[in-house]
C-alpha positions in Angstrom: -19.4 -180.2 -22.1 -22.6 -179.3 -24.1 -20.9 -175.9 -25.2 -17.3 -177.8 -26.4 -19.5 -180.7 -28.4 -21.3 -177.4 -30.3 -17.9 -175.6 -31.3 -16.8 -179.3 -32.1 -19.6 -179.9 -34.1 -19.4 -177.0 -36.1 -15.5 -177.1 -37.1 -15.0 -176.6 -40.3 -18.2 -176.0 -41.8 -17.5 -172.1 -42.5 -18.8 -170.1 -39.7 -16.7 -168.3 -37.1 -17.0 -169.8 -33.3 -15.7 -168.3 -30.3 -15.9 -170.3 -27.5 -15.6 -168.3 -23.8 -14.7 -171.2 -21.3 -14.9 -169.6 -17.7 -12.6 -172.0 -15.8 -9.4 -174.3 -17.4 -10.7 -177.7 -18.1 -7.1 -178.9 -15.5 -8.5 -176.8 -13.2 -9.8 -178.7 -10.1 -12.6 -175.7 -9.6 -13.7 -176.4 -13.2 -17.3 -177.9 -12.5 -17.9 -179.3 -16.2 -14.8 -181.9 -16.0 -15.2 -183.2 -12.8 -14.9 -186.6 -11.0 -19.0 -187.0 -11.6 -20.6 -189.6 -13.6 -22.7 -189.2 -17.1 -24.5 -192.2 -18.7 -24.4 -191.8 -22.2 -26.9 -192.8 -24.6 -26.2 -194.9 -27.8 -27.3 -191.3 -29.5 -24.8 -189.7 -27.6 -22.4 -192.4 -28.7 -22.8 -192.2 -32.0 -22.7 -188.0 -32.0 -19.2 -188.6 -30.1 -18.2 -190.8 -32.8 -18.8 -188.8 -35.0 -16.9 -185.6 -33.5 -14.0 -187.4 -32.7 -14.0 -187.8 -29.4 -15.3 -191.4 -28.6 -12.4 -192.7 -29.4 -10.6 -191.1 -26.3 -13.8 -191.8 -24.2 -14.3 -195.5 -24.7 -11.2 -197.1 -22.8 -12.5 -195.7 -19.6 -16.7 -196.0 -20.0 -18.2 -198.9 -19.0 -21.2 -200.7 -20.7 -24.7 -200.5 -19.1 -25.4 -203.7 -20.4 -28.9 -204.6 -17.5 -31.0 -202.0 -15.8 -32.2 -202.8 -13.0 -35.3 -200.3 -11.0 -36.5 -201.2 -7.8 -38.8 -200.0 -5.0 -37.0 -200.1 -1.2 -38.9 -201.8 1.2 -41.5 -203.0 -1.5 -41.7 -206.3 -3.6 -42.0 -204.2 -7.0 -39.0 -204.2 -9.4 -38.0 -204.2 -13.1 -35.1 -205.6 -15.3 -34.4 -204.4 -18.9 -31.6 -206.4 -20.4 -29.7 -204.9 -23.3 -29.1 -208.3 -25.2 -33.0 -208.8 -25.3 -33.5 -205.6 -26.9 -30.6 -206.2 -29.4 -28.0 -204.3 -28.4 -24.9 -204.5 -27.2 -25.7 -201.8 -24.3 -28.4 -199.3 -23.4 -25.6 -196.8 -23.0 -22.1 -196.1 -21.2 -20.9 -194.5 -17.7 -17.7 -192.2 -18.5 -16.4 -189.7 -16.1 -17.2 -185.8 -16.6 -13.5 -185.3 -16.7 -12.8 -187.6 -19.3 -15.3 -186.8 -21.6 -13.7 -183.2 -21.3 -10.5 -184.0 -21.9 -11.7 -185.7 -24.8 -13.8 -183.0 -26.6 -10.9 -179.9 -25.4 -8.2 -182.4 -27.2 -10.0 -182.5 -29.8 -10.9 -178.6 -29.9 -6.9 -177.8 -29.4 -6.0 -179.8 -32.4 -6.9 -177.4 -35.1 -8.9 -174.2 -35.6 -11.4 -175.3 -38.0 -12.8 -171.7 -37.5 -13.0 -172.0 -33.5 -11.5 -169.9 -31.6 -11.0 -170.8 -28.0 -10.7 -168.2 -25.0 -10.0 -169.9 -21.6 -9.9 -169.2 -18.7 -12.0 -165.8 -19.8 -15.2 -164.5 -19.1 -17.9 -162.3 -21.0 -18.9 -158.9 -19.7 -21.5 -156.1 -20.5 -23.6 -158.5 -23.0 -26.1 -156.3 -25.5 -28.6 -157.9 -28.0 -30.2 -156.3 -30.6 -32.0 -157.1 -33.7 -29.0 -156.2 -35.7 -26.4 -159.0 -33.7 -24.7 -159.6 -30.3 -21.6 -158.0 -28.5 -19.7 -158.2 -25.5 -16.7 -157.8 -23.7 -14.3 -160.5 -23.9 -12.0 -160.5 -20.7 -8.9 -162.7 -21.1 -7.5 -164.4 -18.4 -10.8 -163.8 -16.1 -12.4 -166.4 -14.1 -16.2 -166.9 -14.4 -16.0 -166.8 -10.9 -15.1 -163.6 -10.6 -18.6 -162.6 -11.5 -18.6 -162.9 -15.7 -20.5 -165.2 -17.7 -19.6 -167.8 -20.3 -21.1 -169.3 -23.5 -19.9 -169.1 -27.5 -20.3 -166.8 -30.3 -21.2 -167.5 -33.7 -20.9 -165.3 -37.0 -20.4 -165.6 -40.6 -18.4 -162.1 -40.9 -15.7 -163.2 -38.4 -15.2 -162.9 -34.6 -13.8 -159.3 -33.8 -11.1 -161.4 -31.0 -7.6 -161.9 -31.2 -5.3 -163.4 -28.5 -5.4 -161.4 -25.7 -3.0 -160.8 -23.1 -4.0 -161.2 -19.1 -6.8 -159.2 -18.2 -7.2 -157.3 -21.5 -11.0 -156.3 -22.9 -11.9 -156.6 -25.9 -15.4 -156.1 -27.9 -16.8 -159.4 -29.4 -19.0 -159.3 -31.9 -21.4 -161.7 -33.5 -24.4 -162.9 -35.4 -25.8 -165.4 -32.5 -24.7 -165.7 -28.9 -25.4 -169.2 -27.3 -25.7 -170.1 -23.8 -24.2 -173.4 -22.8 -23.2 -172.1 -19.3 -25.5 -174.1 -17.0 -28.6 -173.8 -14.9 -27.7 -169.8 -13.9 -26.9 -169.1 -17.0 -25.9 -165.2 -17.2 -26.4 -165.2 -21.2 -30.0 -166.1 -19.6 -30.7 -163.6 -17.9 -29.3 -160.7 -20.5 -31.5 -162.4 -22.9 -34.3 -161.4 -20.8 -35.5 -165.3 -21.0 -36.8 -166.3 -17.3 -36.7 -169.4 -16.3 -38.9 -171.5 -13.5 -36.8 -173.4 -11.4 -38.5 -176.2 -9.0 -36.6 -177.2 -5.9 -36.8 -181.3 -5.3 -35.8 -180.7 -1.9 -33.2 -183.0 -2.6 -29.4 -183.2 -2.2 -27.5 -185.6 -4.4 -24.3 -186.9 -3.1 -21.7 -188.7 -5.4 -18.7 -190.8 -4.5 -16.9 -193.5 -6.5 -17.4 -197.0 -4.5 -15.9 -200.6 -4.3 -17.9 -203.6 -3.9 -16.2 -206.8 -2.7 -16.5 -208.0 -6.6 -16.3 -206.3 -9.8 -19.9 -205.3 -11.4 -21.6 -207.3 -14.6 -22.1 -203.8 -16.4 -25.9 -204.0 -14.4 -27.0 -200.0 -13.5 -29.3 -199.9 -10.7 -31.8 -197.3 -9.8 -33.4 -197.7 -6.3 -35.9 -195.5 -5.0 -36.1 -194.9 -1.2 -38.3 -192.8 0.9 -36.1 -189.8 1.3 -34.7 -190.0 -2.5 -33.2 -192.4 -5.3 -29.7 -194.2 -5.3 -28.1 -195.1 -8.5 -25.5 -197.4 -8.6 -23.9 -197.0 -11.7 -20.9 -199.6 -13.6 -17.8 -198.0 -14.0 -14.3 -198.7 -16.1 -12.4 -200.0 -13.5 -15.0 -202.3 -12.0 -16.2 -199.9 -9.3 -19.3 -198.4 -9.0 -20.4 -194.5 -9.4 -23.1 -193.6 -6.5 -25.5 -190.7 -6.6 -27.6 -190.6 -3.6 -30.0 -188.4 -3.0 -31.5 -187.3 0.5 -33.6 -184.7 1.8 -31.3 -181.6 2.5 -31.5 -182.6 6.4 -30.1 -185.7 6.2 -27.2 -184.6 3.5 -24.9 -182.8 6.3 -24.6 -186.2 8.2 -24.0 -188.1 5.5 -21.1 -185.8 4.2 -19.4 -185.9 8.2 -19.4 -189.4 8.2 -16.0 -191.7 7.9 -16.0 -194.2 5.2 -16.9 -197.0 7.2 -20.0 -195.2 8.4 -20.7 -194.4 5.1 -20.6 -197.6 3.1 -22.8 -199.3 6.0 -25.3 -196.8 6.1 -25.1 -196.8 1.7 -25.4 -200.6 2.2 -28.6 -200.8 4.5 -30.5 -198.0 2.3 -29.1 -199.9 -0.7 -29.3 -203.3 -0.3 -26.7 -206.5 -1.3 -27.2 -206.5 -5.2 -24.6 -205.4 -6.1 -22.5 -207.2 -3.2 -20.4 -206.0 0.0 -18.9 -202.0 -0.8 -15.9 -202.2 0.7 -14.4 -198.7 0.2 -15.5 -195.4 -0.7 -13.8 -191.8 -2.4 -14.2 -188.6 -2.1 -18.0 -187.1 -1.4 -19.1 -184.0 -3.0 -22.8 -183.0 -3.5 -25.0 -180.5 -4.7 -28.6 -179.3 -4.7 -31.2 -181.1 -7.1 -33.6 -178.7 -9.1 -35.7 -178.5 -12.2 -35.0 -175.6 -13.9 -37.0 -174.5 -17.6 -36.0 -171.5 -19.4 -39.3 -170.4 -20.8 -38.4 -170.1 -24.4 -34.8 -172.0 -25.3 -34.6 -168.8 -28.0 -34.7 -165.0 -27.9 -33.1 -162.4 -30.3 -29.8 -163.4 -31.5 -29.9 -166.2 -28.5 -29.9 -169.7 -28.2 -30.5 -172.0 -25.3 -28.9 -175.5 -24.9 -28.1 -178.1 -22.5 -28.5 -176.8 -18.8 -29.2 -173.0 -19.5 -32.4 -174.0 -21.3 -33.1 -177.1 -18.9 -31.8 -178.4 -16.1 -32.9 -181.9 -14.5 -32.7 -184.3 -11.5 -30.5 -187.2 -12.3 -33.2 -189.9 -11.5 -33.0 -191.3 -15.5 -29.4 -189.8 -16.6 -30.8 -187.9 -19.3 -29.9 -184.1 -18.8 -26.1 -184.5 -20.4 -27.7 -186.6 -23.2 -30.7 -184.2 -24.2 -28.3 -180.9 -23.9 -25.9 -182.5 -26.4 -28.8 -183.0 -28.8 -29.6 -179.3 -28.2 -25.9 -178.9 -29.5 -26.2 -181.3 -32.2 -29.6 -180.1 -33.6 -28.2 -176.4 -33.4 -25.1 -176.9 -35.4 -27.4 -179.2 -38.1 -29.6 -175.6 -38.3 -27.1 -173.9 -38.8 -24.6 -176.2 -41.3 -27.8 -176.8 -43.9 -29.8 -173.4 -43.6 -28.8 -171.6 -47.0 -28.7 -168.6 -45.1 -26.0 -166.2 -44.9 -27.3 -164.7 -41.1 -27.0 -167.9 -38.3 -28.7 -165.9 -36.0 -31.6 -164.8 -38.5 -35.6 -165.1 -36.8 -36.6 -167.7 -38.9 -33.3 -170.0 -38.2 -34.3 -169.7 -34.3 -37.4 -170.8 -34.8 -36.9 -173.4 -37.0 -34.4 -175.1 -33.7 -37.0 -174.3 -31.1 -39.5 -176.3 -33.1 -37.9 -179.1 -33.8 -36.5 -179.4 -30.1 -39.3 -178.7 -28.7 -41.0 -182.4 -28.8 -37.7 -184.2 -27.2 -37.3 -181.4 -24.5 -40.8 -181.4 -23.2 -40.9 -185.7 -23.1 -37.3 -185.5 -21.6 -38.6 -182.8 -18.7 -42.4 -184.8 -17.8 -40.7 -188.2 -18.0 -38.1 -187.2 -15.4 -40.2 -184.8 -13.1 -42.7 -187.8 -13.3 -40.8 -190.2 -11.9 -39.2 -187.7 -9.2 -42.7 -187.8 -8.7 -43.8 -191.0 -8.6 -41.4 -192.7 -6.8 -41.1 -189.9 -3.9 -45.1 -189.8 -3.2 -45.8 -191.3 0.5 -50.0 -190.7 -0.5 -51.9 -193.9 0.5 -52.0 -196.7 -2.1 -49.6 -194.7 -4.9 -47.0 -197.2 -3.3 -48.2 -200.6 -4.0 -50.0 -199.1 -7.2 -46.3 -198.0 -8.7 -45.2 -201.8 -7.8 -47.8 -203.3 -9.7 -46.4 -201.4 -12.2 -43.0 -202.0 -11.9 -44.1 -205.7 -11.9 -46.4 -205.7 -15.2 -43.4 -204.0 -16.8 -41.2 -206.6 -16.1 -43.3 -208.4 -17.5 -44.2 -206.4 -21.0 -41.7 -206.7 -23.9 -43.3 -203.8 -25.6 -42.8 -201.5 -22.8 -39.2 -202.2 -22.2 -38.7 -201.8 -26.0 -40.2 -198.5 -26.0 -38.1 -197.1 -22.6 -34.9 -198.7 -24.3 -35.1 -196.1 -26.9 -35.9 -193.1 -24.2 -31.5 -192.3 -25.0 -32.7 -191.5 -28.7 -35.0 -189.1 -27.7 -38.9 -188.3 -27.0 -39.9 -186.8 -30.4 -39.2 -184.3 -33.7 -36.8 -185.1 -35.7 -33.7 -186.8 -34.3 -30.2 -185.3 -35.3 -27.8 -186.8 -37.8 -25.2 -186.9 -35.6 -27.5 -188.9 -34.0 -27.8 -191.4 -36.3 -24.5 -191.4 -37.7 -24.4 -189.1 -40.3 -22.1 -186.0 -41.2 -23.8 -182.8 -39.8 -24.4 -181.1 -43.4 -26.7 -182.7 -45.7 -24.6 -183.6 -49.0 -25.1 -180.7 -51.3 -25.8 -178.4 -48.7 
């Protein structure tokens, strides 16, 4: 989703974008556009907007309009309530597969200088100082071993439509990675990357309570992991609940029934009696850092140059500022060379304030909220109490969506992605 918003958000400002897509967005093996939830951030709304996209998203998100953290078996909690803060939400819970539907409608509409390649994989990747290359196999599966990500150049994209299976040699001025925590761009960039394990297994499901939710998100923490309960379109709720890696097998074999009763006596009655449950589908929860986000004619965004635990349902939103701050860079730099030094740089810098808060203010509360050390318990409750009580403090988390530093994009805050006169 982080690579489509980027190719999105630089149609029709000049340059040349090939974006390789590894799996068709109908495809049910495509892991981008899947049944999974992503809050959005107001931020994130309002770079939607202005690619075209939120248009198609908004009929099926649902307003997190009350947040509402809690400790289990503790008497700490906190609630942050969007009309207090003056706003109309915090943010919005869409579906993965809507939002892609959204952003490749929008990309098949017109060229705009993208060129898409789908399902189609990159091979044989080389990097020098002079540009990137690769092979471009059409009709290949990422899964079949190849990598994915986009190109970018001024001097045009040596592709054509290719038939089934045919190579072809891609050239460009900058490569990016948007192709997700094992990102192969990653690796032939020679970044590394430090990956923690949480020792954690998030499971997701769609659920029904026996009433429909007041747009209230919940976040509870529980000794083996947090649950979020999260308002969706339809009046259901999304359910990511991590457990330790021991515990996930026996929560995947159970029926529904065992499932919603054992979801409601971790969970608790707030938001009522879950009376039904979809399909389960899980997968491991890491921290992953790329140690630099750029290299020689490389750039890192969204889950190639971090990937994080769900806790605060801000991974999706920081990747596609990555993606908007990228194609600002490269929209208003006066140069002719989008992959020159001195344009890297300048993008690393000014990311560099948001991605580090992002990254500490997640781990930290993994952190936090999963230490069993004597006293850190009723410690943490104090605080979740004194917060509830501190208008200041739920001011300043109300505006985490926005970002943790440097300068903010202007698709951001509304505005077209070149600078008038630019």
């Amino acid at each position: 989703m982080v690579g489509a918003s980027l190719a999105l958000a630089l149609r029709g400002l000049g340059v040349d974008v090939l974006l390789v897509e590894g799996i068709a967005p109908g495809s049910s093996a495509q892991p981008s556009f899947d049944d999974r939830t992503t809050a959005l951030g107001n931020a994130s709304r309002r770079i939607f907007e202005s690619l075209g996209v939120w248009g198609d998203i908004a009929p099926q998100a649902s307003g997190i309009r009350t947040i509402h953290v809690s400790d289990a078996g503790r008497f700490g909690f906190a609630r942050l309530r969007a009309e207090e803060q003056g706003i109309d939400a915090f943010g919005y819970v869409a579906a993965n597969r809507v939002i892609g539907a959204a952003l490749w409608k929008q990309l098949s509409a017109s060229s705009g200088g993208v060129v898409l390649r789908v399902p189609a994989k990159a091979e044989d990747i080389e990097v020098t100082e002079e540009g990137a290359s690769f092979t471009l196999v059409n009709g290949a599966e990422v899964g079949d071993g190849g990598v994915a990500g986009a190109s970018i150049g001024n001097a045009g994209v040596n592709a054509g439509v290719g038939d089934l299976g045919r190579r072809e040699r891609v050239e460009a001025r900058l490569l990016v990675a948007a192709d997700g925590a094992h990102s192969g761009v990653r690796t032939a960039a020679a970044i590394e990357a430090d990956v923690e394990d949480y020792d954690q297994i998030a499971i997701v499901a769609n659920v029904g309570a026996d009433h429909p939710h007041d747009g209230t998100a919940y976040e509870r923490f529980t000794p083996s992991g947090p649950i979020a309960v999260l308002p969706l379109y339809d009046g259901s709720y999304g359910v990511i609940w991590s457990c330790r890696p021991q515990d996930a097998a026996g929560v995947l074999s159970l029926d529904d029934e065992s499932y919603l009763r054992e979801l409601q006596a971790r969970f608790g009655w707030r938001a009522g009696r879950f009376v039904r449950a979809g399909r389960r589908a899980s997968y491991p929860l890491k921290l992953t850092r790329a140690a630099a986000t750029t290299a020689t004619r490389t750039v890192l965004i969204g889950n190639a140059a971090q990937a994080l635990h769900p806790v605060a349902g801000q991974g999706f939103n920081l990747g596609l500022r990555d993606a908007a701050m990228l194609a600002e860079v490269v929209a208003n730099a006066g140069v002719s060379d989008v992959g020159a030094p001195d344009l890297l740089r300048r993008f690393a810098e000014w990311r560099a304030a948001d991605r580090g808060g992002v990254v500490r203010f997640t781990d930290g509360l993994v952190k936090l909220f999963g230490s069993s050390r004597p006293g850190v318990g009723i410690l943490r409750n104090l605080g979740l109490l004194m917060f509830d009580l501190a208008p200041p403090a739920k001011s300043a988390l109300a505006r985490v969506s926005a970002g943790f530093g440097g300068p903010s994009p202007r698709l951001a805050r509304g505005l077209p992605v070149r600078e008038s006169g630019s």
